[in-house]
N, C-alpha and C positions, 0 to 999 in steps of 0.2 A: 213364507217361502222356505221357511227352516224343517217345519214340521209336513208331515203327512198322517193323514188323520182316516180310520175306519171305524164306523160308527153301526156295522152289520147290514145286512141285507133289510132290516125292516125299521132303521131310524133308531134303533137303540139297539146296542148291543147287551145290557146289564152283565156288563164284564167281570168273572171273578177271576179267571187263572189263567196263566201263561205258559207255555214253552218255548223255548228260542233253541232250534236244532239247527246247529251251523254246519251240519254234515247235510241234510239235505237241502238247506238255504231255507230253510222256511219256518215259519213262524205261527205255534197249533194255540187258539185261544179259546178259549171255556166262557160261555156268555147263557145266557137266558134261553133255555130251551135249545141250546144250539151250540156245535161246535167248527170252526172254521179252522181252513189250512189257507194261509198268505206266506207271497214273496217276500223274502227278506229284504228285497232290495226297493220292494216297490209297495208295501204295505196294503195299499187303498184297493189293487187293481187286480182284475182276477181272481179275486174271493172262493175259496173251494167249499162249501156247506155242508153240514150234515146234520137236519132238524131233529129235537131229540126231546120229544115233548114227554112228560109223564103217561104215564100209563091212563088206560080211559078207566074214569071212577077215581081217582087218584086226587084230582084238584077241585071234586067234588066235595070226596071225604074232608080233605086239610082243611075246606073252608067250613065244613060240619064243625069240625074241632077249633074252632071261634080263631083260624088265619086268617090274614090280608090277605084276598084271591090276585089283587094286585100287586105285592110285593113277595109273597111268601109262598103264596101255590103256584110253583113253576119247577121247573127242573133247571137249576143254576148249577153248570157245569163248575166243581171247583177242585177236585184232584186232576192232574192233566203230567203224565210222567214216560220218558221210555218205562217200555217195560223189559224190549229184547229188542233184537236187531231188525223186525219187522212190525211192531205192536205197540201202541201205545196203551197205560193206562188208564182211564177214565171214570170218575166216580161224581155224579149229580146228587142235588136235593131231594130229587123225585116231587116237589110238593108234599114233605115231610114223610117220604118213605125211601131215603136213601140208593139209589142204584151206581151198579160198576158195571163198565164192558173195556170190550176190547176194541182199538180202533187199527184198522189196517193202515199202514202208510207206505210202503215196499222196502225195498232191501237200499239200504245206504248209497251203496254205488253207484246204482241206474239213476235214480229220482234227481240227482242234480242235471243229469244232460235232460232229462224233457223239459218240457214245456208245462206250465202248473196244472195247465188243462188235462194232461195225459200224467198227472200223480195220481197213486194209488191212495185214495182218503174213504173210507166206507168202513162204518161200526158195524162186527160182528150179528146179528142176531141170535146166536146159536151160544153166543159168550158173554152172555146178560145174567149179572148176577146179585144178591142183596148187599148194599153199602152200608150197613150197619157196623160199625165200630172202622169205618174206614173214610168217612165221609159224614160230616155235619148234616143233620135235617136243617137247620136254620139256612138262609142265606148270604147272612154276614155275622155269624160266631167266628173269634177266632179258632182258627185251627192249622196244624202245620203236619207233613208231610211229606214222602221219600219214598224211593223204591230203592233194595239193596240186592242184590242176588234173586230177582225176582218175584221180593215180597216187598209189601206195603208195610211200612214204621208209622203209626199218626198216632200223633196229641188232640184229641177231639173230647167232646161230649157227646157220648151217643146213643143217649137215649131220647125221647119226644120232647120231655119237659124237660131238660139241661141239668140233668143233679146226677150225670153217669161220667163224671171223667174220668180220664185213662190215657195212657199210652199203649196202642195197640200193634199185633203185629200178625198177617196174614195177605190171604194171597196164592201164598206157597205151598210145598210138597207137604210143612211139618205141621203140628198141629197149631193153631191159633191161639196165641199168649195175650198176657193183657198184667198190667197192672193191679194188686188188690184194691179192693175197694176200701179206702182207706186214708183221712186226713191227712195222718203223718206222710202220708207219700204225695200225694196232690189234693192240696185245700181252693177248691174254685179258681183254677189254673186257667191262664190264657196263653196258648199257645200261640208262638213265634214264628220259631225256624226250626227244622230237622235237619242233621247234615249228617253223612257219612268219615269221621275221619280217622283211616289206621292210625296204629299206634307204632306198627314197625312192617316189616319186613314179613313176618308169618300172620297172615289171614286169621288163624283163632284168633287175635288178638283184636279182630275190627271193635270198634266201637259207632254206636248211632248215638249223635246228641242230640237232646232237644234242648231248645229253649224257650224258657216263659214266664209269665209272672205269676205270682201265688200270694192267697192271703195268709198272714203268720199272727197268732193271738199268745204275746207276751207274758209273763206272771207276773208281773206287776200292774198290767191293763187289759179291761174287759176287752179295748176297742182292737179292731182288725186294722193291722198295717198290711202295706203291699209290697213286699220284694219281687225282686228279679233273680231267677236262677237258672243255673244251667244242669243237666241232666245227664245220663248216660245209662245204656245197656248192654252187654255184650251183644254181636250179633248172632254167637253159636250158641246164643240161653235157649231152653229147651224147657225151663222149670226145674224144679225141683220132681222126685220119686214121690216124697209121703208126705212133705214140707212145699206149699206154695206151686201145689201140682198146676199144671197152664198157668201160670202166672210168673212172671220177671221176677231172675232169683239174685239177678246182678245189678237193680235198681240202684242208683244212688245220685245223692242232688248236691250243689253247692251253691250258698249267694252270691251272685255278681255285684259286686260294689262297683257304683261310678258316683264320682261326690266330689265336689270342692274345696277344699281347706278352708275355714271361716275362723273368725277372731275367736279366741278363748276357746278352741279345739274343739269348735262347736262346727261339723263338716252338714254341706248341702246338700241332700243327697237326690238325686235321677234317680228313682226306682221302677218309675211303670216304662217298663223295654217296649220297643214300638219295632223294631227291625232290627235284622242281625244280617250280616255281610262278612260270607268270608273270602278272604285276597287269599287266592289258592299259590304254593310256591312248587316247585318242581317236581320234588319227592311225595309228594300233597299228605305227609302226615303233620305238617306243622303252618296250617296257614294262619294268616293273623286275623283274627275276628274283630269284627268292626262293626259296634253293637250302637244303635238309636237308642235313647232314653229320654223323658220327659217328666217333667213334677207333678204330683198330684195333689200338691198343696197350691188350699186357696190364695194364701198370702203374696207368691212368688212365683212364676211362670215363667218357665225355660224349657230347654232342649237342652242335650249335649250327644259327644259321642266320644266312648272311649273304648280303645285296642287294645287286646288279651292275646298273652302270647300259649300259646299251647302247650308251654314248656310247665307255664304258673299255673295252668287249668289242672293238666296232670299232678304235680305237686301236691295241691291240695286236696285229687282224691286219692293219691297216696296217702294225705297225712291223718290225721287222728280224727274220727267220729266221733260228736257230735251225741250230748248223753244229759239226762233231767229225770229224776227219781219220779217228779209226777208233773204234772201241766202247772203246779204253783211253783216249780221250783226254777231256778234260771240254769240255763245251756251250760254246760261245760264241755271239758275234754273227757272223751272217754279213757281210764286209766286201768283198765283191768285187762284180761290177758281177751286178746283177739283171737279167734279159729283160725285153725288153717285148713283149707287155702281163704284168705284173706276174702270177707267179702266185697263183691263188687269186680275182681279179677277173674279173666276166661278160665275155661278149663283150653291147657295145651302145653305146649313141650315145656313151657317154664313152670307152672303147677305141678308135673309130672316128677315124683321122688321114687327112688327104690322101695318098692310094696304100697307107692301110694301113688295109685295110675287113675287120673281124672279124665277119661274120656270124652264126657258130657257134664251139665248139670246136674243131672240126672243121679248121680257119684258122688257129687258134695254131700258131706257128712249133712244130717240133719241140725246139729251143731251152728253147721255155717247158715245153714237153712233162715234158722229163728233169729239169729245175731243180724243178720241182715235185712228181716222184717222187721225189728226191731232199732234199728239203726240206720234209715236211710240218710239220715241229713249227714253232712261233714264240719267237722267242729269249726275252720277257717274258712273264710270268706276268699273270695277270686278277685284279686286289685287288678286293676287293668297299670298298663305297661309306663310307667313312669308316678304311679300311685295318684294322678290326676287325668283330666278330658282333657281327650284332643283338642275337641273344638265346645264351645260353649256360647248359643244364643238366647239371649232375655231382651233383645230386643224388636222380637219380630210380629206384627200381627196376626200372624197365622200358625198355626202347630206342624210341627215337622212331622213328616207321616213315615218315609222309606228313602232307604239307602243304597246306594250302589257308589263303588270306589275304583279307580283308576289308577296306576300306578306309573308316572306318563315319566319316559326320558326324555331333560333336556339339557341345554348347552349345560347348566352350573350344576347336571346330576338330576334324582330320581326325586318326584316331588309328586305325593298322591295328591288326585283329584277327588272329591268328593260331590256325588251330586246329589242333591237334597228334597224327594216330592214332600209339598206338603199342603195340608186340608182344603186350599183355596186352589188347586187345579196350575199349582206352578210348579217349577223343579229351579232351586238354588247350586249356584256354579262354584263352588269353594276350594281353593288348593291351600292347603296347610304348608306353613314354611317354619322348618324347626330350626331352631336358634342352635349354631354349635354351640353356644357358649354355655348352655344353660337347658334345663329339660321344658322351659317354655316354647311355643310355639307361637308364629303369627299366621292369624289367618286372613285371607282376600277373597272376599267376595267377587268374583270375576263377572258374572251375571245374573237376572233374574227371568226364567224362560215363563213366560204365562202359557203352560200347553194346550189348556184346554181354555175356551173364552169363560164357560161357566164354575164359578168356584166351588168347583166337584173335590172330593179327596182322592188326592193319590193313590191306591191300592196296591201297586205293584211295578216293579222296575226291573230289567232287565239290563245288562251291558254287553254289545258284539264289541269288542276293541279291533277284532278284525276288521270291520264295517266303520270303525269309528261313528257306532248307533246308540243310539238309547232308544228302546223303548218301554214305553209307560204306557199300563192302563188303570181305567178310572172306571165308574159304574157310566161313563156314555160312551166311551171307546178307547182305542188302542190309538198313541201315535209313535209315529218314529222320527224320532229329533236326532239332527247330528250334532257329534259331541264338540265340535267348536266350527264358528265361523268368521276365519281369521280378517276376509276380506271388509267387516265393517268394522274394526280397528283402525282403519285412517289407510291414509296414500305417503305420509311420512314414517321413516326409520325410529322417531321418538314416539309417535303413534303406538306405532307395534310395540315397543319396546316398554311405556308405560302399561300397555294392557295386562303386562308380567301372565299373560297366558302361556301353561307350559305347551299348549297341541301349537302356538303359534311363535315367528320369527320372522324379523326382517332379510329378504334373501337378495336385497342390492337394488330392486326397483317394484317389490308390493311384500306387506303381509302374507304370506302364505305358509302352510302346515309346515310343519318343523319335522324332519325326517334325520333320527339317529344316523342313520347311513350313508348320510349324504357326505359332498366331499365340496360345498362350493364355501367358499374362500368369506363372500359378503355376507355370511347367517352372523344377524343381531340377537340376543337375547339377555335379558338380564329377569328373571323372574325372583330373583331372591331377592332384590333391592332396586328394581323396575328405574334402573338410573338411565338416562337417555343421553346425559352428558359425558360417561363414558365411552358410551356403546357405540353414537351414533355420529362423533365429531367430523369422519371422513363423508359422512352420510345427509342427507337433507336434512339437516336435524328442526328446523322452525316451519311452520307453516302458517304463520303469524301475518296473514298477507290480508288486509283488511277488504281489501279490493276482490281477491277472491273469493267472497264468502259471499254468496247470492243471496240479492236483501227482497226481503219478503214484507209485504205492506200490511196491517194491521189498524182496524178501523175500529173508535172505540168511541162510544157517548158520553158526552159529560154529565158529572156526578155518578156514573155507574160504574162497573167493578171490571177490569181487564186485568189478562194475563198476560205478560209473554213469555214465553216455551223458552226456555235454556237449557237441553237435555245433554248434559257430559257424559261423554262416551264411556268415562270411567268410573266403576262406583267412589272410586278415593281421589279423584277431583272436586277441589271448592270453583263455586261459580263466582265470578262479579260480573256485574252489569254497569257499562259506562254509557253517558249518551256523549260520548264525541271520541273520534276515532283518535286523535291526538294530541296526549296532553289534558285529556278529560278526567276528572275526578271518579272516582267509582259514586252509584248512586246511593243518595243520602236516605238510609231508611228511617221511617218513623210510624204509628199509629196511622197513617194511610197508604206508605207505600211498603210492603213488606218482602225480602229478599226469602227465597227458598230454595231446597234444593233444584228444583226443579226448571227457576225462573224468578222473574218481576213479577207482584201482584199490586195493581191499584185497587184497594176499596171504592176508591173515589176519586174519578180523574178530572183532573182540571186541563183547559184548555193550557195552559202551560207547560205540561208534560210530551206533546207532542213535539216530533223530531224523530232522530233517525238514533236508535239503541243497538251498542255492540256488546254482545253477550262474550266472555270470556273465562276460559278455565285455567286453571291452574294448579298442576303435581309436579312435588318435585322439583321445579324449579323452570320448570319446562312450561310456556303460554302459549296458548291458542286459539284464536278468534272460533266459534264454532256458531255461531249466529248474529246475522246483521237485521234489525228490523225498522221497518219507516213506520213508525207512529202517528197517526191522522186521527184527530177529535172531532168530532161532529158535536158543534157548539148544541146548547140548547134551545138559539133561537133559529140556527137550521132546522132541528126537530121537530119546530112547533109550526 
């Protein structure tokens, strides 16, 4: 009842891409041959279509060229971007021949008052054009993508067999740039995230990031490691005149370090980036990145996620490049005299000196030209904001896939939310609580959503905070979860109050959404230290009422193996199990009866186990019966 789920008009959507447009309420996603327009509020219903199959002869060819006609000859819609105030842009697989169009969706203003039936949704035909270097042939290589002024930025591989990477740029009025083709700049790169973020106040100075991982082959070792880095272009690069003509003349990379402090300064490091999020802020040239990482060592298996400040991004492509005489020699700082204007900086009013007027790229000295193909990396590496992860798990059975973060007010102040998809078709409800006293953090696991029943991976995540929505899709469909549901939190003020949910508060007589602007006198909250013995002493604070807890009967055969359900509402509640409601000992575990989190388990139930079981939790200091069960054995000579 949380979720609402669209799985396409024909039972599978094979979903690659998302847009979430809160200006016309609606929600454009890219699937298999097909592109759909849904309500934002109502995901499932009213479905708007536009079939979008490859060209005829097309899924023929692909499966000539030794494809899966089942998995790979189809048209998987996977750029899906405004493009202008009335257009989307749209870039498929084609069945391994790339296509782009344009899709109509109408003007901003009208399309919220009708009805979904009367929005303008209808691809171009007149505006279909080749998606090579702007659009993967595969269907699930990574790859990342943006529009900025009209033009398409991607990190793809775009040629048939995957040995063309690039960062590309096209679309536009100017001519079509791309990266050289060239190790030093991208070694089998996997693209991330693309994001647009100024740097000030004057437009020459935009910058496009990418982010992704890349292989790096050391001089001391044959073998290929895997970094994570972050990238940048100007968006006013033009190229170069006689030096690096069509090709990115402001290229330059730096490593994102995320890693753990280990004994004997031996650190852990998260290098293969999975997702990047960034918490946009007002002026939006400095929002905090909020980057996924995972290990790609056999030994040790984690996640983490650590926050980069924009301040330290910049920094270090200001600081010193990054220089090695030949492939055996190790990295240094570059120490010789740098050109100016500096590479990797726009041309614009601050480039601009008396008799030396930087127009374009086009005007850098040739000088800066070759220093800059010769010098993309940066000598320092990028720490994230406190030189350690936010958050760090090694205890999960499944792989964190994507990110999206919330930055939620409550009563004790501003406590991000973190919600976490990962490979098994769930999404993890995490709010990080920073310690003043110290640069650690603690984190709470507040829930864990199963979205999808099948353990599909995650692929993509979306946040409306206006809608208080998530949604997520997967390779079966789109759903849309809301971001908290304060009402099963309990009917007690300690209830709510343990949940340390920041979207939730006790408001005098239920759990319900916690609203910054409110003015009522009885809002409970404690999420920094989920205490309920402060919070709630004027308040129903026990619900410890044995009588109240509807007993549920449970029918079990002797010598065989029963359960009973203890499911605490909280993930940081311990359970016990007592059989007598007063004065009863907690039950005695041993090699037949075994206590978990979850409940009682008999291996082996003997007729003496029968009776009447109170399940009970315990946070904080705060108890509460949350299951009563009547226990009934059916001897063996019943059975027989």
């Amino acid at each position: 009842n949380r979720s609402i789920l669209f799985f396409g008009h024909r039972g599978f959507l094979g979903f690659r891409s998302l847009y979430l447009d809160e200006y016309r309420d609606r929600l454009f996603v890219g699937g298999k041959d097909a592109l759909y327009s849904l309500l934002l509020d109502r995901a499932s219903a009213d479905a708007k279509e536009i079939y979008w199959p490859p060209l005829p002869g097309q899924t023929e060819e692909c499966f000539r060229k030794g494809k899966d006609p089942g998995t790979d000859c189809a048209n998987y819609v996977r750029v899906l971007h405004p493009y202008n105030r009335t257009h989307l842009l749209a870039c498929g697989t084609g069945a391994f021949h790339p296509v782009c169009a344009f899709v109509y969706v109408g003007h901003r203003g009208l399309s919220c008052l009708l009805p979904l039936t009367q929005h303008a949704f209808s691809l171009d035909p007149h505006r279909v054009d080749t998606g090579r270097g702007r659009c993967p042939h595969e269907p699930s290589r990574a790859f990342a993508s943006t529009v900025i002024g009209g033009e398409l930025y991607a990190g793809l591989t775009a040629d048939f067999l995957g040995r063309d990477p690039g960062i590309f740029r096209s679309t536009g009025t100017r001519a079509a740039l791309r990266t050289e083709v060239d190790q030093r700049l991208l070694n089998d790169p996997k693209f991330v995230a693309a994001h647009l973020i100024p740097d000030n106040d004057d437009r020459d100075n935009d910058k496009a990031y990418f982010f992704f991982t890349e292989k790096v082959v050391e001089a001391d070792s044959k073998e290929h490691a895997i970094v994570s880095r972050v990238a940048r272009v100007c968006v006013n690069d033009v190229g170069g005149q006689r030096v690096l003509v069509n090709k990115w003349s402001t290229f330059n990379k730096a490593r994102l370090v995320c890693s753990v402090p280990g004994p004997g300064g031996v650190d852990t490091h998260f290098d293969e980036l999975e997702d990047v999020f960034l918490l946009r802020t007002k002026d939006g040239k400095s929002p905090e990145i909020y980057a996924l990482f995972s290990t790609i060592s056999h030994v040790f298996q984690g996640s983490a996620v650590c926050v980069y400040r924009m301040a330290d991004i910049r920094e270090v492509f200001n600081g010193p490049f990054a220089h090695r005489e030949s492939p055996h020699h190790q990295w240094g700082a570059y120490e010789g005299r740098v050109p100016y204007p500096r590479p990797g900086v726009c041309p614009s009013k601050t480039t601009n000196q008396p008799r030396r007027q930087y127009g374009t790229t086009k005007d850098f000295p040739d000088e800066v030209l070759h220093f800059a193909r010769a010098h993309p990396l940066m000598y320092k590496p990028v720490y994230p904001r406190h030189h350690r992860p936010l958050l760090v798990k090694t205890d999960l059975p499944h792989r964190l896939r994507q990110l999206v973060v919330d930055r939620v007010e409550a009563e004790d102040g501003q406590h991000d939310v973190l919600f976490l998809g990962t490979d098994a078709g769930s999404v993890l409800k995490v709010v990080v609580l920073q310690k003043t006293s110290s640069v650690t953090a603690e984190e709470v696991v507040l829930e864990e959503l199963q979205v999808f029943k099948a353990p599909v991976p995650i692929t993509q995540m979306e946040i409306s905070v206006k809608r208080q929505t998530l949604y997520v899709g997967s390779s079966l469909g789109v759903a849309q979860v809301r971001l908290h549901r304060c009402e099963t939190y309990g009917t007690a003020c300690a209830e709510c109050c343990l949940a340390r949910d920041p979207y939730c508060a006790w408001d005098g007589s239920a759990c319900a959404h916690y609203q910054p602007s409110s003015k009522r006198r009885q809002r409970r909250q404690d999420v920094r230290h989920g205490n309920p013995a402060h919070q709630c002493l004027d308040q129903n604070l026990t619900v410890d009422d044995f009588e109240s807890v509807e007993e549920k009967v449970l029918y079990g055969a002797e010598d065989n193996s029963t359960f009973l359900e203890c499911a605490p509402r909280s993930p940081q509640a311990s359970v016990q199990c007592l059989p007598k409601p007063h004065g009863g000992q907690q039950v005695k575990t041993d090699e037949r009866i075994l206590q978990t989190e979850q409940g009682l388990l008999f291996r082996k139930l003997h007729r003496h186990d029968a009776g009447i079981y109170y399940c009970k939790t315990l946070e904080h200091g705060f108890t509460q019966t949350v299951a009563k069960t009547a226990l009934e054995v059916i001897t063996s000579e019943q059975l027989a």
